[in-house]
N, C-alpha and C positions, 0 to 999 in steps of 0.2 A: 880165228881162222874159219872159214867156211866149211862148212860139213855138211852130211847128209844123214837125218834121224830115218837110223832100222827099224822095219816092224817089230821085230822080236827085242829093241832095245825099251819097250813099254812090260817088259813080262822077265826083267831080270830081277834077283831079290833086292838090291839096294833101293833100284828105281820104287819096288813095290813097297817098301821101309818110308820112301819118301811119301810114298800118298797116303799111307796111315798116319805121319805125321802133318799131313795137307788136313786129312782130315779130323783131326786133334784140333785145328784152329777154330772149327762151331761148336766142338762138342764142347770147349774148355770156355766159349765167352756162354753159349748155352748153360752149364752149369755154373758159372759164376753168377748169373744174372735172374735165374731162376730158381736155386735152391733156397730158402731162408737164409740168410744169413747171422741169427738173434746168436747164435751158438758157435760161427763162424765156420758152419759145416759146408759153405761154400768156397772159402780159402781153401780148407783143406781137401776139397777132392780136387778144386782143379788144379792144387799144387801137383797131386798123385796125376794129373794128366799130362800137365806141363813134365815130371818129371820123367813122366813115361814117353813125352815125345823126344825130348832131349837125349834117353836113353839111344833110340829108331837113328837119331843124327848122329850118334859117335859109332853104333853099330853099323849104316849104311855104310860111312863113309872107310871102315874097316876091312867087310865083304867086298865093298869095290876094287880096293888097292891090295888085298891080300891075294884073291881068285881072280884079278884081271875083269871085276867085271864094270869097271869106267866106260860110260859113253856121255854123247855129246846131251841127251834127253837128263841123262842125269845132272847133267853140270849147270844146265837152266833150272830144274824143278829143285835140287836141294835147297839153294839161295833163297827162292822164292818163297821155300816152306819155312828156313831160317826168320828171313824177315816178317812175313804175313805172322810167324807165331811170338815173336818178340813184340813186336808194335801193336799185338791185339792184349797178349800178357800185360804189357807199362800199358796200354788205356784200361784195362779192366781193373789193374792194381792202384790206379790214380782217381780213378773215379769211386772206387770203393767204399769210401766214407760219406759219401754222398747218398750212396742207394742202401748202405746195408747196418748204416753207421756202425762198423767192425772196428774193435782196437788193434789189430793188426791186417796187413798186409796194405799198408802203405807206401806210397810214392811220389816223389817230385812233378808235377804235369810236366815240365822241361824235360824232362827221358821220352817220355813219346811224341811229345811238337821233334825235339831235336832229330831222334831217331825215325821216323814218320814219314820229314824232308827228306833227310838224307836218302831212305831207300825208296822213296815215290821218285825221286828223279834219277837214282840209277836202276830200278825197275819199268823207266819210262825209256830210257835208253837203251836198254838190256831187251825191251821187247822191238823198238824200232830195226836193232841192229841182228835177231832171230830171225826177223823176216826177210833180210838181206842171207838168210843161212850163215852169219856170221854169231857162234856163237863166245857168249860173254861168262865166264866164271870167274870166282875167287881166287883171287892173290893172297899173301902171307896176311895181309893189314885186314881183309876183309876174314879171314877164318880166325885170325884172333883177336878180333872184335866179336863177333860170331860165339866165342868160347866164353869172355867176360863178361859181354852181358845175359848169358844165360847163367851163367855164375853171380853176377847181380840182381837177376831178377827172380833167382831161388831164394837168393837171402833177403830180399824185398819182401815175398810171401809172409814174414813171419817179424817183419820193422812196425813198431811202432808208431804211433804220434809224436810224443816223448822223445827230443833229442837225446837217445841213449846211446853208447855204443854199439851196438847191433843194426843201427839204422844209420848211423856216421859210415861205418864201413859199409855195408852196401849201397849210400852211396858215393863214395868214391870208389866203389867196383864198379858202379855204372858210369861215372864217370870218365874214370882210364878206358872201359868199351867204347863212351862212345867217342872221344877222342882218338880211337886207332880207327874206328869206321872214319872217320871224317878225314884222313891219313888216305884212307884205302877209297875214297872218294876222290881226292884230290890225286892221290896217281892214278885214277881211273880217266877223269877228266884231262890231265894231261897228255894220257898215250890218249885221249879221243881224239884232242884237238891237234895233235903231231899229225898223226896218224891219217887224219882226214883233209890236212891243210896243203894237197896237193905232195904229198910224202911218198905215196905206194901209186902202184898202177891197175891195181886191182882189187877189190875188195878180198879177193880171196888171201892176200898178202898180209892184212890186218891180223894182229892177234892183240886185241884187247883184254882183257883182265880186272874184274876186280873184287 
């Protein structure tokens, strides 16, 4: 539905939760990519980052809905911080063996191509349809996508080479994620294509989701 972003909607505490987690996405490829890895003391700090931005996402999204302080600025920047920190975590943990040869914190390259797509083309839509003031947030399928692969890509930090059990289960944690994102894609694409196919008389009428 079209809205109109408040000044003072940049200086609420969830919205400010969200840019600390915005900026958790250099600091965390930053120290992956930089620290030694012989000792694997770069896994573990940026797990402590990762863990600490994921914290910022269950805390905003709490402060929002508990004290009313939901707006439409937050309902673009949480997403956006979701995806940019998921898709930069699965390429940092995929390429990891590569740059640091570490025995753990391994990953399938398939969770970030998959996940990558997915939210390049509804971040590409998501930005076309903001500048029509028509703003686009999560549905059920995109927040609990959203919840298991951050739950897959904590237990990723610490998978092996070695098909062991610890690395089978996360990845079929990333798996069941990314199959409910691709859900919350697919009902995205659908209200787009309803929705725009001469349906509403107004943009303002829209209420996409996803």
């Amino acid at each position: 539905m079209s809205k109109v972003i408040k000044k003072e909607d940049f200086y609420n505490p969830p919205n400010i939760l969200t840019y600390l987690r915005l900026l958790c996405v250099p600091a965390f490829i930053a120290v992956f990519f930089a620290i030694d890895g012989a000792k694997n003391l770069n896994v573990y700090i940026a797990f402590g980052i990762f863990l600490f931005a994921s914290v910022t996402d269950v805390l905003d999204g709490f402060i929002a809905r508990r004290f009313n302080f939901i707006t439409d600025l937050g309902k673009m920047l949480d997403p956006l911080a979701d995806k940019l920190l998921q898709v930069s975590v699965a390429i940092c943990l995929c390429v990891n063996d590569f740059i640091h040869h570490s025995q753990i914190g391994m990953l399938f390259i398939f969770f970030p191509i998959a996940l990558g797509l997915k939210d390049g083309f509804m971040l590409f839509w998501g930005i076309i349809l903001a500048k029509k003031k028509i703003i686009v947030h999560s549905n059920f399928f995109g927040k609990a996508a959203a919840v298991i692969n951050t739950l897959g890509l904590l237990l990723s930090f610490f998978a092996k080479a070695t098909y062991d059990l610890y690395r089978i289960l996360a990845t079929v944690v990333l798996a069941l994620g990314t199959i409910a994102a691709y859900i919350a894609l697919i009902d995205y694409s659908r209200k787009l294509y309803v929705q725009l196919d001469h349906t509403v008389k107004d943009k303002s009428d829209m209420n996409l989701k996803f």
